[in-house]
N, C-alpha and C positions, 0 to 999 in steps of 0.2 A: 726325780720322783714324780710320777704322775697319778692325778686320782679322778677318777670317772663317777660322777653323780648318776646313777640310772634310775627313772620313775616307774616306780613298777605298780601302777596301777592307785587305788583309791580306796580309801575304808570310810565309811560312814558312823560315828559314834556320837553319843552323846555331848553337846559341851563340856559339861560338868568331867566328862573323863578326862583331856587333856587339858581346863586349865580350872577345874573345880577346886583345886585347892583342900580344906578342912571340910568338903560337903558328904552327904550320906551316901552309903551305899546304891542308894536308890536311884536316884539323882545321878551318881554315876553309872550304871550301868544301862540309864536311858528310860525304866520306868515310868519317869513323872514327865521325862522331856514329849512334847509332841513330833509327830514326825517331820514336819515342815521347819526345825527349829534343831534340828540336828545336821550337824558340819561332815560335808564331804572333804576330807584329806588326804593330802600325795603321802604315798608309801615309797621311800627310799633305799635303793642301795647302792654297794660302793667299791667301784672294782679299784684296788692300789695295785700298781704296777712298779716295782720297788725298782732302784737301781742296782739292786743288783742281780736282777735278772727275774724274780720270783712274782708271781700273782698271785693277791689275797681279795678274793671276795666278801667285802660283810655284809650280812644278812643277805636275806633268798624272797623278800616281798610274797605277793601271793603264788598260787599254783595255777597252770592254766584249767586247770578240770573244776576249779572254783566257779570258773567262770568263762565257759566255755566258747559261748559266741562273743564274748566280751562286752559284756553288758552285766546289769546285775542279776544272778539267776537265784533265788531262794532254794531251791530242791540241791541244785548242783553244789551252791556252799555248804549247806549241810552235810551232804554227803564226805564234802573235802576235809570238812575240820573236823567231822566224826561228833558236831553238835549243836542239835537244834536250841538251848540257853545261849549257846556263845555267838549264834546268830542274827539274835537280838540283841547280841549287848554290841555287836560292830557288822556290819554288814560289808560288803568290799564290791570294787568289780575292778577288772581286767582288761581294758581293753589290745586289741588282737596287736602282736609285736611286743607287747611288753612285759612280760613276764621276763623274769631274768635270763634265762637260758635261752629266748627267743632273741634276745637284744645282746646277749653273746656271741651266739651265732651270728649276728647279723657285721658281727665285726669281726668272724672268725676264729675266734676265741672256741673250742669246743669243754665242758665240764671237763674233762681227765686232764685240760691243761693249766688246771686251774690248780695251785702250790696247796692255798689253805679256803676254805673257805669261815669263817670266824662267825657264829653268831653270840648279838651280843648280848640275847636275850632268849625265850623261846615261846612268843607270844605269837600268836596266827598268822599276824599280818609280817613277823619276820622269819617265822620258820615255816611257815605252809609251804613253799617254796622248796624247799630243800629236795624234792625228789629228785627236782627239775635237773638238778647240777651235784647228783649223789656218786658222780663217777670222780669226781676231785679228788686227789692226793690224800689230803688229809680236813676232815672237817671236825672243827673245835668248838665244844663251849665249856663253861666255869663247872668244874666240879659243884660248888656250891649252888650253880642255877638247878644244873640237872637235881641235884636232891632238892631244890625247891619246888621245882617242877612236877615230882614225883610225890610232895609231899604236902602242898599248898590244899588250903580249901578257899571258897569249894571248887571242885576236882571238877569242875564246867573251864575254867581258866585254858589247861592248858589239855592236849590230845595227844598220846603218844605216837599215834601213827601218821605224823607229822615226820619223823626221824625212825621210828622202829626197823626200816629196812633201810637204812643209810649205814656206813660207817661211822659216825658219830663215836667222837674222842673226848674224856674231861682231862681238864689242864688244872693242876694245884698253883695255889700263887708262887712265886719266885722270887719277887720284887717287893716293895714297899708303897710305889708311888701311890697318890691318890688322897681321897678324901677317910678310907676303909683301912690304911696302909696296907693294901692287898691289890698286886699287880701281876701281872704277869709278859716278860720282855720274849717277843718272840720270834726277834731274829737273834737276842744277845747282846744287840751293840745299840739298844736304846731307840731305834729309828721307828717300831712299830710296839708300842706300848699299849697291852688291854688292860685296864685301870677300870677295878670293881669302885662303881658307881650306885651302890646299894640303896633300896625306899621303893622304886617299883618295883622291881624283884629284888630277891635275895643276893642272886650272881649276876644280875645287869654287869656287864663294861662299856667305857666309852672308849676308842681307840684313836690313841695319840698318835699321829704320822709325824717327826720329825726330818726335815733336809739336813742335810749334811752343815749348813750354813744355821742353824740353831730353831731355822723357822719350822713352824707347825702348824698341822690342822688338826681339829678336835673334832669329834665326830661322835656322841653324846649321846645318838639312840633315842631311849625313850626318857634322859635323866632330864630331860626339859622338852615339851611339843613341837615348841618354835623359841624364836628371840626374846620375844615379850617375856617366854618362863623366867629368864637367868634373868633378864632386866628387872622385871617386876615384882620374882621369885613369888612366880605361882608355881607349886605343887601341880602334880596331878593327882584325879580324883581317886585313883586306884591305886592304892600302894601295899607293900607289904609292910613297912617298918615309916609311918609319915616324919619321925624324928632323925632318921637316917636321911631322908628324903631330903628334908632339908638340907642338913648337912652336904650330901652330893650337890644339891642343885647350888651351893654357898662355891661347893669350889669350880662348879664351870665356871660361874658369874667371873670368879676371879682368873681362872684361865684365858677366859673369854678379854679380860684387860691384861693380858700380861702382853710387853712391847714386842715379841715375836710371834704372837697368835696369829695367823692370817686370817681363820675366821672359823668359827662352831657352828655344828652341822647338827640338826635336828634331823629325824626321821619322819617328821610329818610337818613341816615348815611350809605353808603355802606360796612363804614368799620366794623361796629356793628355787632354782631351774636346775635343768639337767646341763652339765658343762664339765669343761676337762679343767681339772687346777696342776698345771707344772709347778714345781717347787723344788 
């Protein structure tokens, strides 16, 4: 089993968003923060190359048209996320190579050879992306996201035209694992487990990659920013459900100590590099 860390780029948000914890709306979505005082963060994704032959891309980071000379453009992300509110709540840039599909290529990998591609959420900075690699086989998210998606306020959150011209597939749970006892195993034989991780959205998963030899990596998304969440169990400032939230971030924590963990993966972790994990 092999698993590829790719940086796709940078989102600029509020503190208060990824480790505000119990703070207000405001505060989270950057309001009261000044601009000098607001964090620049890596945007992660993660190609699995399963042994048995099959490639699952998770999440799709930004789109290159965000961010077109690869730098931060305000006109051009607007345009991308289809909105000027969600622009100030995270700002992003791209620079040139690394948008997902540009760093596929670059390894020859083209979209249509890509098995699944899995998102595990469908927030900007992971699904803005998705045009990029819309010729994929099959691309998946939680039935329960998508109606959260469709259903959430305020309706600045999320932009359908993110996915509207994709394939885009919802998956009912199958399984039990988790903190939600709502999973879904999606080869069958336990090795890639999407495990509803619910508090920031509704259908968040984290996706468990087990080896054949019992080890695994967690791969958590947005149910924690970085390390410090599950260590310190801070919250994020955005949630849908903060008492779910907790509960999810309770069972990385514990994941994250179980004796065959190799290690959990945040989607905006500064400390994280890009690098290949065999297992």
């Amino acid at each position: 089993m092999k698993l590829s860390i790719f940086r796709t780029g940078e989102v600029c948000v509020s503190p208060y968003l990824p480790f505000g914890g119990d703070c207000n709306l405001l505060q989270a979505i950057g309001l009261t923060t000044l601009p000098k005082n607001r964090l620049w963060l890596p945007v992660f994704c993660y190609l699995i190359e399963h042994d048995n032959g099959q490639r699952v891309l998770v999440d799709t980071g930004w789109h290159r048209l965000m961010s077109p000379d690869g730098v931060s453009d305000w006109r051009a992300q607007v345009r991308s996320l289809g909105s000027l509110p969600l622009f100030f709540v995270n700002q992003g840039r791209l620079p040139q190579g690394q948008a997902i599909d540009e760093q596929l290529t670059e390894r020859g990998i083209k979209p249509e050879e890509l098995d699944y591609v899995v998102l595990t959420h469908l927030d900007c900075d992971h699904a803005n992306g998705l045009q990029g690699v819309a010729k994929a086989k099959k691309i998946l998210c939680s039935a329960d996201e998508l109606h959260f998606a469709q259903t959430s306020r305020p309706r600045t959150r999320y932009q359908s035209i993110w996915w509207k011209d994709t394939p885009l597939q919802t998956f009912d749970w199958n399984c039990t694992d988790g903190p939600a006892g709502k999973s879904y195993d999606l080869f069958g034989d336990g090795s890639v487990l999407l495990i509803n991780i619910p508090g920031h959205s509704a259908g968040q998963v984290a996706v468990k990659i087990t080896g054949k030899d019992g080890k695994f990596v967690l791969l958590c998304a947005d149910g924690g920013y970085a390390e410090k969440s599950w260590k310190e169990m801070i919250t994020s400032g955005i949630s849908a459900d903060k008492t779910a939230q907790r509960r999810s971030l309770e069972w990385i924590k514990a994941q994250s100590e179980a004796p065959r963990c190799l290690c959990v993966l945040a989607s905006h972790d500064s400390a994280v590099q890009p690098k290949t994990i065999e297992f």
